[in-house]
N, C-alpha and C positions, 0 to 999 in steps of 0.2 A: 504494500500500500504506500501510496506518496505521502511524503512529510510536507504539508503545507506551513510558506513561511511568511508568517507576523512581523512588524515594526511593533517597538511599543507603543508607538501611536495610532498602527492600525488596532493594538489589541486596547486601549484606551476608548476609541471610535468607536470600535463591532465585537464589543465580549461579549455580548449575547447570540453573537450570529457563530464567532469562535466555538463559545461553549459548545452549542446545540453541535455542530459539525462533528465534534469530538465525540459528545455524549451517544449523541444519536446513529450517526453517521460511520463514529469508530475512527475517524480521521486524526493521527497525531499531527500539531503543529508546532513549529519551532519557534521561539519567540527570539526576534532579534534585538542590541541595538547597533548602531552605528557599524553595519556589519558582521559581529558577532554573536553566536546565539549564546543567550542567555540561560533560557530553559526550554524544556520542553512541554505541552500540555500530552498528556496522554488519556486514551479511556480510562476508567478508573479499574475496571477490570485486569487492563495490562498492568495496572504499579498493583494491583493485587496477589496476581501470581508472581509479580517481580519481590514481592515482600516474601511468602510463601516460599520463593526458591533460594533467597538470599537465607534465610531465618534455616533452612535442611541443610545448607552449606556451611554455615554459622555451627551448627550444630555436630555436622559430621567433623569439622575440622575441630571442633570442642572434644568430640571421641577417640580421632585420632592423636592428638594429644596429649592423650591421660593413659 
């Protein structure tokens, strides 16, 4: 899927057109400024398995460890 990319002024202008795209849509955006990205917006579903799989690696790497 395409990473659509923001200004912070675009995302100041259309957060509500931003959001919806993300939520609805599944669409990540990039948020820039002055050429660089800042962050990213993602579904919330992706930073949810990103939690999830960060949190079993955390975890394995706590086991292997010990």
């Amino acid at each position: 899927m395409k990473t659509s990319t923001y200004t912070t002024i675009d995302l100041r202008k259309q957060m509500g057109e931003i959001l919806d795209r993300t939520r609805i849509a599944g669409e990540p955006a990039a948020i820039t400024r002055k050429g660089k990205t800042l962050a990213y917006l993602v579904p919330t579903e992706w930073f949810e398995q990103y939690q999830q799989l960060a949190e079993a690696a955390s975890a394995a790497g706590d086991q292997d460890a010990a």
